[in-house]
C-alpha positions, 0 to 999 in steps of 0.5 A: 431699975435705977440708971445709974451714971456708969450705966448712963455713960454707956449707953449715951456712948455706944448711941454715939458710937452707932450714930458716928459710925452710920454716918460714916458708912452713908458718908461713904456710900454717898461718895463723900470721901472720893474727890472728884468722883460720884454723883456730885461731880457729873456736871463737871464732867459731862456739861460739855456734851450738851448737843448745842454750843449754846447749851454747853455755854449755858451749863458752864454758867449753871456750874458758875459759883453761887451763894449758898448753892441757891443758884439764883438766875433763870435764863433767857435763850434767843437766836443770838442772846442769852439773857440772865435774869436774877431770881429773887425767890431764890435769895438767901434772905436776911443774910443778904438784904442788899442782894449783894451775895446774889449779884455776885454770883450772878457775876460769876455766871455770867463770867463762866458763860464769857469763858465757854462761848471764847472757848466754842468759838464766839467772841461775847459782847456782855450787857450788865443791868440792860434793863434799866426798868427792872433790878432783876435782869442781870446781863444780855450776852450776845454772841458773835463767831469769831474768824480765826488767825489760821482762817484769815490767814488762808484768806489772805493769801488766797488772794492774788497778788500780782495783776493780770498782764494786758495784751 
């Protein structure tokens, strides 16, 4: 049997057809055409129920922008420090020979990791490249609790203002 070009033109449409249309169906399956809903999105939603406020600070670092998805960090948790150090296994190669890409979204974790310990309560004193030694650890970021205005205020006026008259 002899192909002929009409014959050809078919079947390569119809395989376009079927191919187009199982890849919208997956698409859909797999949550692609609702915004802000399904699978994908669950750490947005529930990074904040993580069951230590160092925990949530880390997931929001997790969250934080990066090249080409490759997340390139690995942290380190202390009592009082995070440390967040620069995978370079996980850098995207010939596209970033300098590492550039890398240290920027490092930059953005660390900055989503600023924003959620302000937000839990601490005040975050940020060390970028603490270890001169090695290009890998990126920042040191220490935490302190921060006394709030309504707090000092009650401490402020808890005290008495007048003295205590002498017989």
């Amino acid at each position: 049997m002899k192909l002929t070009r009409r014959d050809f033109l078919k079947l390569g449409g119809a395989t376009l057809i079927a191919v187009a249309g199982g890849s919208v169906l997956r698409a859909a399956d797999q949550g692609m055409f609702s915004v802000g809903q399904g699978v994908a999105y669950e750490p947005w939603k529930n990074w904040r129920d993580a069951k230590s406020p160092v925990e949530r600070i880390i997931a929001a670092g997790i969250l934080a922008s990066n090249p080409h998805n490759s997340q390139p960090w690995l942290f380190r948790v202390t009592d009082s420090t995070i440390d967040l150090f620069a995978v370079p296994e996980r850098q995207i190669g010939v596209i970033d020979p300098f590492r550039r890409e890398m240290y920027i979204g490092l930059g953005c974790a660390v900055e989503n990791m600023r924003l959620a310990a302000e937000a839990e309560g601490f005040t975050p004193t940020i060390r970028l490249m603490p270890d001169l030694t090695t290009e890998l650890h990126a920042a040191s970021i220490s935490f302190a609790v921060i006394i709030s205005t309504c707090f000092r205020a009650l401490f402020r006026h808890s005290k008495p203002t007048h003295q205590p008259r002498r017989v």
